[in-house]
N, C-alpha and C positions, 0 to 999 in steps of 0.2 A: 490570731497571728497572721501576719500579711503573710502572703502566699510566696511572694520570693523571700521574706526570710527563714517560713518552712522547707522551700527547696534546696536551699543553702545549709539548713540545719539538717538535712537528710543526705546531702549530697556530700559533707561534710563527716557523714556518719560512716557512710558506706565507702567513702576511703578512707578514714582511719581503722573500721573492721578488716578491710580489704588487702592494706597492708600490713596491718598489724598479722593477721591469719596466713600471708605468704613466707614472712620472717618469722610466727612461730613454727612454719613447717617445715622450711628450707633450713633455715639458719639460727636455733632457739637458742643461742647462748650469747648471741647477739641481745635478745631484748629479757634475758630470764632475770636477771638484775632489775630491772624495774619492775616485778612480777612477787618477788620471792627472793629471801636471804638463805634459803637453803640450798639443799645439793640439786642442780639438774636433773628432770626425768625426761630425757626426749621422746616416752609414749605421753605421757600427759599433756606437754608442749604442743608437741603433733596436733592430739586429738584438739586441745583447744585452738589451735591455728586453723584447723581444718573448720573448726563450728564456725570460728569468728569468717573466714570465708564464705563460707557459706550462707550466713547471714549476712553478710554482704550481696552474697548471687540474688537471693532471695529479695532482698530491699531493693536495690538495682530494677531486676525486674520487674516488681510492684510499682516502683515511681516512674518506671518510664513506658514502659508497657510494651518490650520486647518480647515477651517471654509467658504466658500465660503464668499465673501462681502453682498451678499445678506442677507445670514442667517444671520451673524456676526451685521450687522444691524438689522432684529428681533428680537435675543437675547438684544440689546444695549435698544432696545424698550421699551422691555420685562421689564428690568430692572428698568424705567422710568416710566411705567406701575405701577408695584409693588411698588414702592417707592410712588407715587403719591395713588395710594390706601390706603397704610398704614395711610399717612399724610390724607387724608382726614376719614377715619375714628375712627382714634385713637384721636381725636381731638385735632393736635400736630399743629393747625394753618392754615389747606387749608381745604378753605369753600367749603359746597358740592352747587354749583348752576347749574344751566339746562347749564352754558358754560365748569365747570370743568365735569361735569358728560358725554357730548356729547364727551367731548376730549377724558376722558380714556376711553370710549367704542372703539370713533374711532381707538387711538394710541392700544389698544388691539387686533382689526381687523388687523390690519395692521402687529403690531409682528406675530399673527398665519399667516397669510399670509406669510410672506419672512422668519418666520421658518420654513415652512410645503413647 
């Protein structure tokens, strides 16, 4: 494949991940109709908005080479992190139990980690 129409096919990718992952986090009822004919879960939305983020963070990174892979993974964390915090305590659907609570300490450790 010619090299500018791989960058185009990747640069292409990581904005449609990038916004598609901003509007399932902010705004999921916005794009849940094209996802799903069922009812709304704004923990499920979240979380998938936040992954598709972040693999954006992560592709970004990789193609341009701001970001070592490592960090760029931290950050992508970071953001799954925060996402997962909000939803569980704005009561927007993700229950706090000793399984979701051991995650985000763990996934927390882990972003300052491959940030730092």
């Amino acid at each position: 494949m010619p090299d500018a129409l791989r960058r185009f096919a990747l640069g292409a990718a990581i904005l449609v991940f990038g916004i598609w992952g901003v509007i399932m986090m902010i705004r999921p009822e916005l794009v849940h109709p094209f996802f799903s004919d069922g009812p709304l879960n704004p923990a499920y939305s979240g979380m998938m908005g936040a992954a598709f983020f972040g693999l954006a963070i992560i592709s970004l990174a990789n193609e341009t080479g701001w970001l070592k892979p490592s960090r760029a993974l931290g950050f992508a964390v970071a953001v799954i992190v925060v996402e997962a915090a909000f939803l569980m305590f704005s009561h927007s659907g993700l229950i706090i139990t000793p399984v979701t609570s051991i995650s985000l300490i763990a996934a927390l450790a882990v972003a300052v980690f491959l940030i730092l």
